[in-house]
C-alpha positions as CSV (number, residue, x, y, z in Angstrom):
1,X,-16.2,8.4,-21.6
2,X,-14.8,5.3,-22.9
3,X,-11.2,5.7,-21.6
4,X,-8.7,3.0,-23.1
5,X,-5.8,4.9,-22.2
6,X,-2.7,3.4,-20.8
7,X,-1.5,6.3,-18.7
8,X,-2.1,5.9,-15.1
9,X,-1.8,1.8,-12.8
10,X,-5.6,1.7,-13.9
11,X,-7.9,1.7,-17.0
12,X,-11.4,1.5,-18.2
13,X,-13.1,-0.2,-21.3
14,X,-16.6,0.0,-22.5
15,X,-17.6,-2.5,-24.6
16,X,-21.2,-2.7,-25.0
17,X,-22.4,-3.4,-21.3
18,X,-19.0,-4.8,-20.4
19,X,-17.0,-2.9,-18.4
20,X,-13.5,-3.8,-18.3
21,X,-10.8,-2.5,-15.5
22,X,-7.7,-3.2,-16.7
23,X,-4.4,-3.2,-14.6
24,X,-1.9,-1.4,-16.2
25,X,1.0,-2.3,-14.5
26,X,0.1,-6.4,-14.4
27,X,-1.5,-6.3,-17.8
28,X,-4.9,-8.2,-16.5
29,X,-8.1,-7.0,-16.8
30,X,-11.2,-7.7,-14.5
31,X,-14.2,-7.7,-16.3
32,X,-18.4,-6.4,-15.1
33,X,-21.2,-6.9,-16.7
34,X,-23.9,-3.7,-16.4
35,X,-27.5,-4.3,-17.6
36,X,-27.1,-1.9,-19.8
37,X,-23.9,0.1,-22.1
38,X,-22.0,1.9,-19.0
39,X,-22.1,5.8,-19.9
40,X,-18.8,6.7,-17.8
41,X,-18.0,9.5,-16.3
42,X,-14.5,10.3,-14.1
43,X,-14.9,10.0,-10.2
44,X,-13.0,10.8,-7.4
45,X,-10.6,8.1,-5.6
46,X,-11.3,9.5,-2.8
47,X,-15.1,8.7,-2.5
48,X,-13.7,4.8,-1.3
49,X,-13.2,3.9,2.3
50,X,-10.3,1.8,0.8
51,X,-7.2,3.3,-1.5
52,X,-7.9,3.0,-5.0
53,X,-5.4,4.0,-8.1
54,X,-8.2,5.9,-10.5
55,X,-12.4,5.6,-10.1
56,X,-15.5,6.0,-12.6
57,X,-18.7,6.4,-12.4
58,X,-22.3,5.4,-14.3
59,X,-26.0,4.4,-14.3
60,X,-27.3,0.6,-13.3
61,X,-29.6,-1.7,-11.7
62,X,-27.8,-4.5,-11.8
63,X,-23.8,-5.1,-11.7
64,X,-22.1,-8.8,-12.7
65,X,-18.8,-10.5,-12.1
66,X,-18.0,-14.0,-13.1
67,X,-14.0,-14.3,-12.5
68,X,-13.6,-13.2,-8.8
69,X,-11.9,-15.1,-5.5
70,X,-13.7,-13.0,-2.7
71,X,-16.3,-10.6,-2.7
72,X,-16.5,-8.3,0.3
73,X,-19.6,-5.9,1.4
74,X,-18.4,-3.5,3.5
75,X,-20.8,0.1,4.5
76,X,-19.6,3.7,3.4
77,X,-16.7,4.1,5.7
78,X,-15.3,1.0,5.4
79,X,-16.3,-1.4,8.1
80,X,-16.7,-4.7,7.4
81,X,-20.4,-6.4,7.3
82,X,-19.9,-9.5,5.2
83,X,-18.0,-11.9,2.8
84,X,-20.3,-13.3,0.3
85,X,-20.8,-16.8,0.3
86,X,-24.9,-17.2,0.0
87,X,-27.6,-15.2,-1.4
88,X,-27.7,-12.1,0.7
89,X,-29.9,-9.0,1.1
90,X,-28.7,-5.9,2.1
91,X,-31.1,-3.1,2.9
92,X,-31.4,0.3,2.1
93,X,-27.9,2.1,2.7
94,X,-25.0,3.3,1.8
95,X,-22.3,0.5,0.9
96,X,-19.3,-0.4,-0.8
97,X,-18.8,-3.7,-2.4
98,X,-15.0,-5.1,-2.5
99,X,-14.1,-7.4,-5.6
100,X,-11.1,-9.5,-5.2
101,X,-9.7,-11.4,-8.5
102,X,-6.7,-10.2,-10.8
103,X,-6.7,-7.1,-9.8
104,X,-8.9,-5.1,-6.8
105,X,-12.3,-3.3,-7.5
106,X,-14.2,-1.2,-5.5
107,X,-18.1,-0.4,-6.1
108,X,-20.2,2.1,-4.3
109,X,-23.6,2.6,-4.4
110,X,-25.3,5.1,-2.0
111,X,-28.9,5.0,-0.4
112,X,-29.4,1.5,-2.5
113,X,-31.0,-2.0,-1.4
114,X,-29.0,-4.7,-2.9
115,X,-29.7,-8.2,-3.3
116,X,-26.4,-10.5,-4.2
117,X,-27.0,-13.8,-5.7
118,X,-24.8,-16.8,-7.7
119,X,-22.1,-17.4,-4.7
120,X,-20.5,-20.2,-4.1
121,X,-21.2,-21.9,-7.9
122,X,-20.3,-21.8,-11.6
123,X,-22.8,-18.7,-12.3
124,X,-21.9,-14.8,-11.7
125,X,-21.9,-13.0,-9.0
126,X,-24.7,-10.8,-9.9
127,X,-25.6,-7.6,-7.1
128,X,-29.2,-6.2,-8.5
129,X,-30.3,-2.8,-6.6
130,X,-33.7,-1.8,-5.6
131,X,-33.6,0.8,-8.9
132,X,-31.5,2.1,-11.1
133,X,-28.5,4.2,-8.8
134,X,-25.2,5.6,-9.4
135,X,-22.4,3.1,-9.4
136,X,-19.1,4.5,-8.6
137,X,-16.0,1.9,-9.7
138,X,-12.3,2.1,-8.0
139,X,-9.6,0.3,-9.1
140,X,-6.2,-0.8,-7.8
141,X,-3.4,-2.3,-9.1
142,X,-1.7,-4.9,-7.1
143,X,1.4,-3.6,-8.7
144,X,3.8,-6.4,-8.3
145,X,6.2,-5.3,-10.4
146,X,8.4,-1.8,-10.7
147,X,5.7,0.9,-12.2
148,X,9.1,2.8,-13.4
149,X,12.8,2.9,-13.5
150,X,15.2,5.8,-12.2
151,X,17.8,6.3,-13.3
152,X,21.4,7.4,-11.1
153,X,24.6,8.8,-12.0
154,X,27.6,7.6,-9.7
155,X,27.1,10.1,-7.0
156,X,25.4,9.1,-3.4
157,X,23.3,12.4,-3.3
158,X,21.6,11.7,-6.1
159,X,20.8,8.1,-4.8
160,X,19.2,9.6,-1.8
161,X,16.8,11.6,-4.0
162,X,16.0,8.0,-5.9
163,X,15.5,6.6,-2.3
164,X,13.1,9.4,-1.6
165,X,10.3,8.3,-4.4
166,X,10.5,4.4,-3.6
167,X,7.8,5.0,-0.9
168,X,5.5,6.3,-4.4
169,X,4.3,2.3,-4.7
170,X,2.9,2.8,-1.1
171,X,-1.1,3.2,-1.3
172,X,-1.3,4.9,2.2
173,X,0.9,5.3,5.3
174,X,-1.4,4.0,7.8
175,X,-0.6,0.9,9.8
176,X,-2.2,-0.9,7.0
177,X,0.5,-1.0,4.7
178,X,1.9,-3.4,6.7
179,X,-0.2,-5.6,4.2
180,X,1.9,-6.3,1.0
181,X,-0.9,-5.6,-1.4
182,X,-1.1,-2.0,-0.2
183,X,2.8,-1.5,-0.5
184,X,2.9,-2.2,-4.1
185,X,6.4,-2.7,-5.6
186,X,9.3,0.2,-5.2
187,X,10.2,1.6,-8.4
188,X,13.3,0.4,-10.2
189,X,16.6,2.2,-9.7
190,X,19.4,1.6,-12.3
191,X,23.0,3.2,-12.9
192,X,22.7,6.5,-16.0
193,X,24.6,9.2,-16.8
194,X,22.7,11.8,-15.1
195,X,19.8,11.6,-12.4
196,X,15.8,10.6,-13.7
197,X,13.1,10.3,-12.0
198,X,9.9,9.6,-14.4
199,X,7.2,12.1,-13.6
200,X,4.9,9.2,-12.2
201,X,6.9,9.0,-8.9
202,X,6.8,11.2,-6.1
203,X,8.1,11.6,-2.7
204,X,5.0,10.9,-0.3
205,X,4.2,13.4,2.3
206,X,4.7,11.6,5.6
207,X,6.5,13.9,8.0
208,X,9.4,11.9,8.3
209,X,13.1,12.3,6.9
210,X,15.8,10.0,7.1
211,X,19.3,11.6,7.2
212,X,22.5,9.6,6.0
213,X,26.0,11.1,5.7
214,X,27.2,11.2,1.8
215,X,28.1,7.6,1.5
216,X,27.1,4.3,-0.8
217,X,27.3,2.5,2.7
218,X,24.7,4.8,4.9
219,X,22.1,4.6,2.1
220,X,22.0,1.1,0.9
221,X,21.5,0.7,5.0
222,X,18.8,3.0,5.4
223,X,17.0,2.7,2.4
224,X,14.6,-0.4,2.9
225,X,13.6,1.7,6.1
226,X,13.3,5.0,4.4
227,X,10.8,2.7,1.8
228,X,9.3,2.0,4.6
229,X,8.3,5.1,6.3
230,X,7.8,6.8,3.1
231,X,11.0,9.1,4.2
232,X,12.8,11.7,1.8
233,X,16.1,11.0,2.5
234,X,18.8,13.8,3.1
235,X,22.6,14.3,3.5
236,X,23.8,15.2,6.7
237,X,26.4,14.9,9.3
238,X,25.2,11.8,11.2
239,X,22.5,9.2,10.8
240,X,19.3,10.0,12.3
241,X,15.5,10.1,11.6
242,X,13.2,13.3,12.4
243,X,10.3,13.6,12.6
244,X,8.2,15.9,11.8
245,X,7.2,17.2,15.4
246,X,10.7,18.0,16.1
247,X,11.9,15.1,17.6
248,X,15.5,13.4,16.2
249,X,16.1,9.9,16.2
250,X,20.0,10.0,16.3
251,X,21.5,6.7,14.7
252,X,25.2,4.8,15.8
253,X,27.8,6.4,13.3
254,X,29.7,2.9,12.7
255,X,28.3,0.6,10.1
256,X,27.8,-2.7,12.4
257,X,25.8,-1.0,14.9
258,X,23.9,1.2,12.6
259,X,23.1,-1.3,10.5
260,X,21.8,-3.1,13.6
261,X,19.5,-0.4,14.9
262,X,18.0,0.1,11.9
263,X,17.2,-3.4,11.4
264,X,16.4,-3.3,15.2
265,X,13.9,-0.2,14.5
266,X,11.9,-1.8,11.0
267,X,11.5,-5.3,12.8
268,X,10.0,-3.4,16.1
269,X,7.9,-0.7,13.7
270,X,6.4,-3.3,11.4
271,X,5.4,-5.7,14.2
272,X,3.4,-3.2,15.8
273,X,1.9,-1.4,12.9
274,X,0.3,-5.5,12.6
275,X,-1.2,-5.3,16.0
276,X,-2.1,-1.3,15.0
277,X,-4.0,-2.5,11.7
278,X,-6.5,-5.7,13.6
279,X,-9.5,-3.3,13.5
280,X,-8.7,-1.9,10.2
281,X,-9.5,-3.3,6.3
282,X,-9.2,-6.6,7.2
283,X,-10.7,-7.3,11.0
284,X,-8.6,-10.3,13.2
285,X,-7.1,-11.0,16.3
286,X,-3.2,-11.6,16.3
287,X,-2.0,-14.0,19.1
288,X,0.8,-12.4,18.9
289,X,-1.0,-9.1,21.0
290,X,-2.1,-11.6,23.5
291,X,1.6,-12.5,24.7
292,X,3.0,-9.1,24.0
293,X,0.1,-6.2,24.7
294,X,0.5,-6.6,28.7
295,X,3.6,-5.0,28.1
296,X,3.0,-2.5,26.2
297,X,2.8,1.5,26.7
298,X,-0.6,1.9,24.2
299,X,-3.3,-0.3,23.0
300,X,-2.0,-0.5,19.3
301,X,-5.5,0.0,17.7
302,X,-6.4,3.4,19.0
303,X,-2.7,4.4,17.1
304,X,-4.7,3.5,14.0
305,X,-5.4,7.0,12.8
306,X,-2.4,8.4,14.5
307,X,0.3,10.8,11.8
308,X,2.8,8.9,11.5
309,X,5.4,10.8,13.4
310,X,3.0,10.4,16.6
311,X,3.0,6.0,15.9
312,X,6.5,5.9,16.1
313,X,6.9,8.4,18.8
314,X,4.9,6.1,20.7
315,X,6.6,3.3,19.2
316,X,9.7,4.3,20.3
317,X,8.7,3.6,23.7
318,X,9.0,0.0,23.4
319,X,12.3,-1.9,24.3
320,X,12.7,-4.4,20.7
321,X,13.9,-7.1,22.9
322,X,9.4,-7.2,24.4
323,X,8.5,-7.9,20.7
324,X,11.6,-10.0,19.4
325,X,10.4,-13.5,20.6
326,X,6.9,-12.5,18.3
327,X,8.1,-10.6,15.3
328,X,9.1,-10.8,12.3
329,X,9.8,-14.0,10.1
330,X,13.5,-13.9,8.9
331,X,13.9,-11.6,5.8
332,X,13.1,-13.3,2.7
333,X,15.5,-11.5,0.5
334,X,18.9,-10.2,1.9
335,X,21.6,-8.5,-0.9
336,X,25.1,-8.4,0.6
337,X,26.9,-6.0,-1.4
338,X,31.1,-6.4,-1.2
339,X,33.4,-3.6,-0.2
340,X,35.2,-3.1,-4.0
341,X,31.9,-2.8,-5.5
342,X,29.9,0.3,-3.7
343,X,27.6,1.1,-6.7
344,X,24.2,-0.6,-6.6
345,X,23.0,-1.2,-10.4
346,X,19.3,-2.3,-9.5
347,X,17.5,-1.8,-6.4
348,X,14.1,-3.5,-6.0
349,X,13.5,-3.2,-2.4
350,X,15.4,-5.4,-0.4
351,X,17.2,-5.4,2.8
352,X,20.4,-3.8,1.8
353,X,23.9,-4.4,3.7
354,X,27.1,-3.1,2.8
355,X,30.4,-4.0,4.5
């Protein structure tokens, strides 16, 4: 298989024993160097530790990479051992190597030793195994930019069903997409005659359903939460979230004070799904747990694995005025849309307000 094909965030390209894995929605390309032509044959995504967009597999004993900025040795299941810096040996095992440059590449190799070697200078990074093994390649897209456009006519309904795919960019709906990298970028929504969503997006399966009444005013608030959450959002009588144990978030009816909560509900949320994720891709310890986890119902980690209707359940629990003097930085981008002009004609995943 020597799949050039554009379809899909990622592709591969065999030429002779370079093996290129090209972002599709960046337009970058990483390149590896096999010791020999890579014979490829389609994978499953699912065999990384870590979300990746589309995965491959092939034959070496020996995989290079010269253009990099981190390389990252991690075992099966994803726990971190090591950042590569210095010749290093890794014995026999299970492993999966993380490659960092213009776009993300995962490697797995399974009952392998590996010796990595050409850190830290002008030469590859080259990882050599113990004999020739199966090499399974992931790649993700950082996906900074809008993988499609949808298209709305002038009709709030139909802008709740565009709302409901925006959560498609998100990798996963762990506590770890709290990191940007794994949120990707929303897709584009723009004003058409008639209501299109491209067959790449999807509304993600999270549990969770944001309700607005039929109006520009109770979307454009609850949409960057809805992104969020990876919601569907639905018409109904009143603002509210559910969930998908049965419990019903109900939400202020006027605009002030529902715009408010909401805000109230994604700064308290977010903050806490960064103390959730410390012990997840990326190990560290947030200063911010040390001033606020005394007062706390939970110890954020063990929510890690949690659905996501049982996180905020237990998230709900927590008075936003405990984590306010710790949260989040001041929004970055903030569109303030005026009362005569109630149609959106591009939405790329802002915080919304409409007065």
């Amino acid at each position: 298989m020597n799949d050039g094909s554009s379809d899909g965030r990622i592709g591969f390209e065999v030429d002779g024993r370079t093996l290129g894995v090209r972002d599709v929605i960046e337009g970058t390309r990483l390149d590896l160097l096999a010791d020999h032509e890579p014979e490829l044959s389609p994978a499953m995504p699912e065999l990384f530790p870590l979300p990746v967009d589309r995965a491959v597999s092939f034959e070496a004993k020996s995989i290079s990479v010269a253009e990099y900025s981190t390389v990252n040795v991690r075992r099966a299941n994803g726990d971190f051992l090591a950042q590569l810096d210095e010749s290093t040996e890794f014995p026999r095992g299970d492993y999966c190597v993380e490659i960092s440059g213009v776009t993300k590449v995962l490697l797995r190799v399974e009952d392998a030793e590996i010796t990595a070697t050409g850190m830290g200078g002008p030469e590859p990074v080259e990882l050599t195994f113990d004999r020739p093994t199966t090499v399974t390649v992931g790649g993700r897209s950082f996906h900074t930019r809008p993988e499609a456009t949808v298209t709305v006519p002038d009709d709030p309904a139909a802008l709740t069903e565009a709302v409901s795919v925006l959560g498609s960019s998100i990798q996963e709906f762990s506590p770890e997409r709290s990191w940007p990298t794994l949120r990707g970028y929303p897709p584009r929504i723009e004003r058409g005659d008639e209501l299109d969503i491209p067959s790449p997006l999807t509304v993600p399966d999270t549990g969770v359903e944001v309700v607005v009444r039929p109006t520009y005013a109770d979307v454009y608030r609850l949409s960057t939460l809805s992104y969020y959450l990876g919601a569907r959002m639905t018409v109904g009588d009143a603002p509210a979230i559910r969930l998908d144990n049965g419990y019903e978030e109900r939400l202020p009816a006027e605009g002030r004070a529902l715009e408010r909560r909401v805000e109230e509900l994604f700064r308290t949320w977010f903050f806490l799904d960064t103390l959730a994720r410390t012990e997840g891709y990326v190990p560290s310890d947030r200063y911010e747990y040390e001033q606020v986890g005394a007062e706390l119902p939970f110890y954020p980690p063990n929510l890690a694995d949690s659905s996501m209707s049982e996180r905020l359940m237990e998230y709900l629990e927590v008075d936003p005025g405990t984590i306010a003097p710790y949260g989040v930085r001041p929004w970055a981008t903030e569109a303030v849309l005026r009362p005569d002009a109630p149609r959106i004609t591009s939405y790329n995943g802002m915080l919304l307000r409409s007065y």
